[in-house]
C-alpha positions in Angstrom: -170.1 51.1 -42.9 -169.1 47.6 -43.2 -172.8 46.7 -44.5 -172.9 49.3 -47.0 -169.5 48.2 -48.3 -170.6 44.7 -48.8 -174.1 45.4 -50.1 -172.3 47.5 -52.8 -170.2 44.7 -52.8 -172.9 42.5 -53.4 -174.8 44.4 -55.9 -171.7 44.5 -58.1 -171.0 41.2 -58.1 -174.2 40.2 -59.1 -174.3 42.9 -61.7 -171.0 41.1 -63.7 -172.2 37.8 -63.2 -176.2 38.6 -64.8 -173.8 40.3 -67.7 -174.0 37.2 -69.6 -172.2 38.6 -72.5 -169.1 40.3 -70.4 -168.7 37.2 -68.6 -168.2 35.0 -71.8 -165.8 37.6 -73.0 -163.8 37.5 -69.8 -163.9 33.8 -69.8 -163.0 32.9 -73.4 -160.6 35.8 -74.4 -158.2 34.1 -72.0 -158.5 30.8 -73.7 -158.6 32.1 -76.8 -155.2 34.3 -76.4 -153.5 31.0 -74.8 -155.0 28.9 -77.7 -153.3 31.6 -79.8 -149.8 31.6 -78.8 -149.9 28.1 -78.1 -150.5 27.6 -81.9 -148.2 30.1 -83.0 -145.2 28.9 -81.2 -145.7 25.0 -79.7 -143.6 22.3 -81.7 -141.1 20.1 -80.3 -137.9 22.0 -81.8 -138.5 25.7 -82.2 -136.1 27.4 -84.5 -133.5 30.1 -83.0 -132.8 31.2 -86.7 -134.3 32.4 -89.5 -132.5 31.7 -92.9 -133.6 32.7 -96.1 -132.6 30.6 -99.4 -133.0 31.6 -102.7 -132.3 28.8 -105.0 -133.7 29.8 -107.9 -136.0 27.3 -109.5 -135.1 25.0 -107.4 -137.3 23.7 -103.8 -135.3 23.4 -101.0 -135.8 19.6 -100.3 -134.0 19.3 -103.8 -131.0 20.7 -102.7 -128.4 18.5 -101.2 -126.6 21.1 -98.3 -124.8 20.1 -95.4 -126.0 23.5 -93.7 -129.4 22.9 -94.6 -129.6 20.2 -92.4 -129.2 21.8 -89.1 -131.5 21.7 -86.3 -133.1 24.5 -84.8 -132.8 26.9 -88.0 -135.6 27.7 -90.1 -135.0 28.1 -93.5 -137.3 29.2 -96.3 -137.6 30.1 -100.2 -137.3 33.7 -101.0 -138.3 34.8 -104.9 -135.4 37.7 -105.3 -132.4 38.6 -104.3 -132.7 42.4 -103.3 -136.3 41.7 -101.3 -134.3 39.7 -99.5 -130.9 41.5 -98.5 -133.5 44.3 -97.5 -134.8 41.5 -95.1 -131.2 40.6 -93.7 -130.6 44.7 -93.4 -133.4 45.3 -91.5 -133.4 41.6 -89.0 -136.3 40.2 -90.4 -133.9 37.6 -91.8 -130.5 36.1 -89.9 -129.1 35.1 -93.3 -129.8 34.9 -96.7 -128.2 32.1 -99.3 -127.9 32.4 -102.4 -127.5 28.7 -103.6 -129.0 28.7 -107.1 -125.9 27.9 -108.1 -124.5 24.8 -105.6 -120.8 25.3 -107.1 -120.8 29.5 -106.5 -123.1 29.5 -103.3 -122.5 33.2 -101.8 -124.4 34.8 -98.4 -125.5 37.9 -96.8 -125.3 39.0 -92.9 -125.9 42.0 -91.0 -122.8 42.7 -89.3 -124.8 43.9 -86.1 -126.5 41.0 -85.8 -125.7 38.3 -83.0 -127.8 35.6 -84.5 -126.3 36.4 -88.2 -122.9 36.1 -86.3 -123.8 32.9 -84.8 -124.6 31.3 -88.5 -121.8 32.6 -90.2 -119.8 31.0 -87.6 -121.6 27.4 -88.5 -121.7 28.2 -92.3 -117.8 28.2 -91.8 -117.3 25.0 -90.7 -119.3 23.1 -93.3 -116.5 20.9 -95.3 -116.0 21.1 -98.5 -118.0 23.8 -99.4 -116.7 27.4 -100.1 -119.3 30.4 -99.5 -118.7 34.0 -101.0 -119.6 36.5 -98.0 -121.0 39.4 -99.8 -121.1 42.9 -97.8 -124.5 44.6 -96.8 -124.7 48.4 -98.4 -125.5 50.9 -96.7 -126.1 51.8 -93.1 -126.8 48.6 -91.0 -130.1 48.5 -89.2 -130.2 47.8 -85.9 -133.1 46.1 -83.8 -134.4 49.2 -82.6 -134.0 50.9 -85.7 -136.9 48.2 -86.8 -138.8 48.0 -83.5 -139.5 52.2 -83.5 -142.0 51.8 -85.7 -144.2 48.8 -83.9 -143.7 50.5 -80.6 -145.3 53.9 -81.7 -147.9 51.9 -83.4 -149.0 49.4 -81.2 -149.1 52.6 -79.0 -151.4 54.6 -81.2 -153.3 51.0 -81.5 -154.3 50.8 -78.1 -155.4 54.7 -77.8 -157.6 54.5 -80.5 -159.4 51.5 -80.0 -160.0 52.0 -76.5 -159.8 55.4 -76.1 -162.7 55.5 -78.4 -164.6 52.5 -78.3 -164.4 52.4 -74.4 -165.8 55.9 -73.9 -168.7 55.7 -75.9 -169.6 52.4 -74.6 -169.9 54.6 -71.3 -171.8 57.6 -72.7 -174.3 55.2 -73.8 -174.7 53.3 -70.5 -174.9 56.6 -68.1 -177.3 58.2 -70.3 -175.2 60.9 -72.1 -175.6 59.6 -75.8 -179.6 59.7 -74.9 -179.6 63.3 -74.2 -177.5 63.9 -77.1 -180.1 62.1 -79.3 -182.6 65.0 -78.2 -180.7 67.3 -80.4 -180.5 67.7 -84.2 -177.0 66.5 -83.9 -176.7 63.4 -86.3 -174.9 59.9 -86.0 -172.7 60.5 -88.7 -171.4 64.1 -86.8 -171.2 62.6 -83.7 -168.6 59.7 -85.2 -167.0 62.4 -87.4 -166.4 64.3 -84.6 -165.2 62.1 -82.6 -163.0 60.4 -84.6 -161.1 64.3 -85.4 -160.8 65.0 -81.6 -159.4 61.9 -81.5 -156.7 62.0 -84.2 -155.6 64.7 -83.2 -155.1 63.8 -79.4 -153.0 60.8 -80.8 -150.7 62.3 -83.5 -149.7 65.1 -81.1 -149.0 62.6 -78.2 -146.9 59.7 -81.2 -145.2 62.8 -82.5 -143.8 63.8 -79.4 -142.9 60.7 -78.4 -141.0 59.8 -82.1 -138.8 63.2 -81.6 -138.3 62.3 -77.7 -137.4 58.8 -79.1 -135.4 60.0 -81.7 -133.5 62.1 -79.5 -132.7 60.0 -77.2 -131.8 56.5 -79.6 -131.1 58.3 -82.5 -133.1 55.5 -85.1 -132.8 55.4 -88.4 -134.7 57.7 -90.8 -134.3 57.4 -94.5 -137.7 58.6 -96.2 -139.8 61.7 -95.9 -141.3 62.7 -92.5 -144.5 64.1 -94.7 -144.6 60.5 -96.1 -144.2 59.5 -92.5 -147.2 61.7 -91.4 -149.6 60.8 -94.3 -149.7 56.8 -93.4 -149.6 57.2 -89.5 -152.9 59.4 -89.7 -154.5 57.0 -92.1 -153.1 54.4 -89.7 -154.5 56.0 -86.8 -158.1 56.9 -88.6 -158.4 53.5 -89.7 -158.2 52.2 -86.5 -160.2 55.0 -84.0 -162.6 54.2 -86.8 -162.2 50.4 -85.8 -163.1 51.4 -82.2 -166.1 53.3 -83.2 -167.6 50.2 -85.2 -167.2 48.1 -81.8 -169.0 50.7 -79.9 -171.8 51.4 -82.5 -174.1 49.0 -80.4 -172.4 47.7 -77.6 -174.0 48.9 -74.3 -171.7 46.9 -71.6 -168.4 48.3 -71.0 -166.9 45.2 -69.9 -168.4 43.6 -72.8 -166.6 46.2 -75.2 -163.4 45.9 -73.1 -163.3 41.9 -74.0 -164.1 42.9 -77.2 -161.6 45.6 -78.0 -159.0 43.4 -76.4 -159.9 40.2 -79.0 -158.9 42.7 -81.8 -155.5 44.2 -80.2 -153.9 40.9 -79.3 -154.0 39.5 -82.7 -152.7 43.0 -84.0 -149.9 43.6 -81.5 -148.7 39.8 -82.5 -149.7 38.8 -86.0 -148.9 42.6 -87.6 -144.9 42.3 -86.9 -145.0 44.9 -83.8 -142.4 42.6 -81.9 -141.0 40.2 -84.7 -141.0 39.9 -88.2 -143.3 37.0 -90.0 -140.7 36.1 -92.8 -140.9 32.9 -92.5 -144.5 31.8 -90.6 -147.0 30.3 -93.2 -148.5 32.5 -96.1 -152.1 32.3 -95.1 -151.0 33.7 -91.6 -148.9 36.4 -93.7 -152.4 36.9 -95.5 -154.6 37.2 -92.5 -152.2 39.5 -90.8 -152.6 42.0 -94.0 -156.0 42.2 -93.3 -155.2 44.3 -89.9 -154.9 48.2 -90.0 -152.0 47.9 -88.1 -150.0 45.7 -90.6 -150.3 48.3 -93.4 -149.2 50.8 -91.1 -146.4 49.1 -89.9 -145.6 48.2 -93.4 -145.7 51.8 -95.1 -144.2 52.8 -91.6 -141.2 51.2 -91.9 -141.1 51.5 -95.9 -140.6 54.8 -95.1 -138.2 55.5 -92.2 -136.2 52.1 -93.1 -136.2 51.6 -97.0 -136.7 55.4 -98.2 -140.1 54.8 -99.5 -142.3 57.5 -101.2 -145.9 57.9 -101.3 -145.7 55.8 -104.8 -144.1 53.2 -102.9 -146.6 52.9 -100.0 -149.5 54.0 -102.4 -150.8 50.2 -101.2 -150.9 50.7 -97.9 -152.6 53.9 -97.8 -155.1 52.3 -100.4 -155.9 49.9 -97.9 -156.0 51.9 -94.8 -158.2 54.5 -96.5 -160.6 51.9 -97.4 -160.9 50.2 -94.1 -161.9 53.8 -92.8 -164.3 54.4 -95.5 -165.9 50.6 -94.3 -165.8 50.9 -90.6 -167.1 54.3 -90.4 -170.0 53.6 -92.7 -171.0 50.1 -90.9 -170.7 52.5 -87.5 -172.6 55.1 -89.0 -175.4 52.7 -89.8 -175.4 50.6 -87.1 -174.8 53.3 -84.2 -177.5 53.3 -81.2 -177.8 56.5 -78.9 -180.3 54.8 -76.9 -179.1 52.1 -73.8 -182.2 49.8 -74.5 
């Protein structure tokens, strides 16, 4: 017994190691996802705080503020007003100053904040400087309120790419996508196919959990649940279509596993699943737009935070619908029934 466990032993061993490709993937992905983070959040003082300024015409290093000057808070230009205050409602902001005007300079908290708490507790001992506290309208949004949204979707990110991708990977290598190629049944059927078995299997299992969720938190809801609907299918499409363009070729499943994982750690950080990226660089901000999840996310929380309609998230669902449209054409094209 002991021989046949190590000669299967063996055998698989020398299977991953001959797998060139997998064991790159398994070697760099690591590297790449501490490279990643490091990047993202090395520097000698990293900022507790995120203010944002709006000071008109004005940059910030022009304006002369004893608040400006603390350590540990990052602060940063905003264009409006009302984008803004949406920001400090919904804790994608700590703060918001208004100091286009140094002798009238006002500010906005969220009441339920801690860190917005914090700063209006050191905005109140700058000398000589009075500040104008202007109240937040409406209902105050808590954390969770904000987080609902990346939780389902990160959720519905990881089912779809690898409860797609993965599979097919495996029909190909035992030999089931082979047999399949026998019959009149066409590429582009197959993907469609799979890609409606799929959707569905995924907005059943994210609706269920948003009402047990809902039930049991009680988050915020302020737009239409149709709206709601509309962008997570489009969200979900765009990315079990994602998952069917990695596995259009790929015939190793721990090669489509290192692959499939390189596209959801950039997602589930850069598209605001956890934390908001007010603040971070704008060519990051643009780079993250470029992910199906973002626009979900976005429109997402358009909806259920802001009140948004279908006008309002008519961008994202441009842009989700035309990811689909690209992925499942390149998978189309590209897909490979045999394991050659």
């Amino acid at each position: 017994m002991i021989k046949r466990f190590l000669a299967v032993l063996h055998a698989r061993n020398l299977e991953f190691v001959r797998d060139r490709s997998a064991l790159g993937w398994n070697i760099v992905l690591p590297v790449l996802i501490v490279l990643g983070m490091w990047f993202l959040f090395s520097g000698g003082e990293q900022p507790l705080f995120k203010v944002a300024v709006f000071s008109g015409d004005k940059s910030l290093a022009s304006l002369h503020n004893e608040f400006l000057e603390t350590r540990f808070i990052q602060y940063y230009s905003v264009p409006d007003i009302q984008s803004a205050i949406r920001k400090v409602e919904h804790d994608q902001s700590d703060m918001l100053l208004d100091l286009h005007d140094p002798a009238h300079p006002h500010y906005w908290v969220n009441e339920s904040s801690p860190k917005g708490y914090i700063l209006e507790k050191i905005l109140s001992g700058e000398k000589d400087v009075h500040y104008t506290r202007e109240s937040v309208s409406g209902r105050a949004i808590r954390y969770v309120d904000w987080l609902v949204p990346g939780v389902l979707g990160m959720n519905m990110m990881f089912s779809c790419l690898f409860g797609v991708g993965y599979v097919i990977v495996r029909y190909r290598k035992n030999g089931f996508l082979k047999r399949l190629n026998a019959t009149p049944l066409k590429a582009v059927e197959f993907i469609a196919a799979q890609v409606v078995s799929r959707l569905i299997l995924i907005m059943f299992i994210t609706i269920a959990v948003f009402i047990g969720t809902d039930l049991l938190v009680g988050f915020y809801m302020s737009g239409s649940y149709l709206a709601l609907l509309l962008v997570a299918i489009l969200g979900a499409t765009s990315m079990i279509s994602l998952g069917l363009l990695i596995a259009a070729r790929v015939t190793s499943e721990e090669l489509a596993g290192g692959l499939l994982n390189l596209l959801s750690w950039p997602m589930m950080f850069l598209s605001g699943v956890w934390f908001s990226l007010e603040g971070t660089p704008p060519w990051l901000q643009h780079a993250a737009a470029i992910l199906p999840l973002t626009q979900l996310l976005e429109g997402a929380r358009a909806v259920m935070l802001d009140g948004a309609g279908v006008v309002q998230i008519l961008p994202n669902l441009l842009a989700l619908a035309g990811m689909t449209i690209l992925f499942l054409a390149l998978g189309a094209f590209s897909f490979k029934w045999k394991n050659d």
